[in-house]
C-alpha positions as CSV (number, residue, x, y, z in Angstrom):
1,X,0.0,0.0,0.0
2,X,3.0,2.6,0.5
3,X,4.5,2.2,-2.2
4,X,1.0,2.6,-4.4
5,X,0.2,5.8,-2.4
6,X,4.1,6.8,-2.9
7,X,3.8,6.6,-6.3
8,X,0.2,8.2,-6.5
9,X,1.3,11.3,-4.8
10,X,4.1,12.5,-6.4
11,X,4.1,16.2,-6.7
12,X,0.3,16.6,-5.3
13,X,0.7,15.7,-1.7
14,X,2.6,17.3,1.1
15,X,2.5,14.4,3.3
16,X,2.5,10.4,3.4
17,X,2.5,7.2,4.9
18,X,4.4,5.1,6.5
19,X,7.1,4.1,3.9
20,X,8.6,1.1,5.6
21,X,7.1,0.3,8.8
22,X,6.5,-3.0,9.4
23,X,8.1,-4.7,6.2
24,X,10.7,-7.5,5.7
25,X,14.3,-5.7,4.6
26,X,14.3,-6.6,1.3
27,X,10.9,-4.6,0.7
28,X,11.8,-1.7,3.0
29,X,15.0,-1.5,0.5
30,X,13.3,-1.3,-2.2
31,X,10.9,1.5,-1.5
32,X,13.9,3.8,-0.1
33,X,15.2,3.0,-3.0
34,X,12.4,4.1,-5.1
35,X,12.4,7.2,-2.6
36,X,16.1,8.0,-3.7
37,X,14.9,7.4,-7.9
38,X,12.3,10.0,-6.8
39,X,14.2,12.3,-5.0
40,X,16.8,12.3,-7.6
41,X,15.1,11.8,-10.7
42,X,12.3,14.4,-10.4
43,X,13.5,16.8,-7.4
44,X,10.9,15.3,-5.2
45,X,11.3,16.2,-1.6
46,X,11.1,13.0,0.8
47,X,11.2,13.6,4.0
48,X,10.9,10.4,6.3
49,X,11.2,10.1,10.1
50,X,13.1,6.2,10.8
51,X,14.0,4.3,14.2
52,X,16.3,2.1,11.8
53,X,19.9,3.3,11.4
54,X,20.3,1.4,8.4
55,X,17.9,4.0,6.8
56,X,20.7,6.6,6.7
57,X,22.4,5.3,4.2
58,X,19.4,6.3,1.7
59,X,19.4,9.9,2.9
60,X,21.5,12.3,1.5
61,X,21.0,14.8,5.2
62,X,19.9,13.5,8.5
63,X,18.8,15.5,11.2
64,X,18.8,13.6,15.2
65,X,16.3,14.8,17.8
66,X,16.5,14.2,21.6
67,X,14.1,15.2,24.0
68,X,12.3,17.4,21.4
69,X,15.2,19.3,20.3
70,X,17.9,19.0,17.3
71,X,21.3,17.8,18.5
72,X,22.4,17.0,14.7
73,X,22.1,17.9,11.4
């Protein structure tokens, strides 16, 4: 279902779903990767909030909260 709506929204929404929750790693992959073709390909801002550290490595700036408040990025 997220990567249908993912693909549905481009350039008309200003907010998503949840890209990768609760799938197997080689699924997850694949939509960040589709995120990066997106991101790359048509200048489509992705912004995506992730638990997984792993994650970082498809994001070209990441930005760490703590208690509410930016410590990095």
């Amino acid at each position: 279902m997220a990567y249908y709506y993912t693909l549905f929204c481009v350039g008309l929404c200003r907010r998503g779903v949840k890209g990768c929750a609760n799938l197997d790693t080689t699924t997850s992959r694949q939509i960040l990767e589709l995120f990066r073709k997106l991101n790359r390909d048509l200048g489509q801002t992705i912004v995506m909030v992730s638990h997984e550290p792993w994650h970082t490595e498809y994001f070209d700036r990441v930005i760490t909260l703590q208690d509410g408040e930016i410590i990095a990025g």
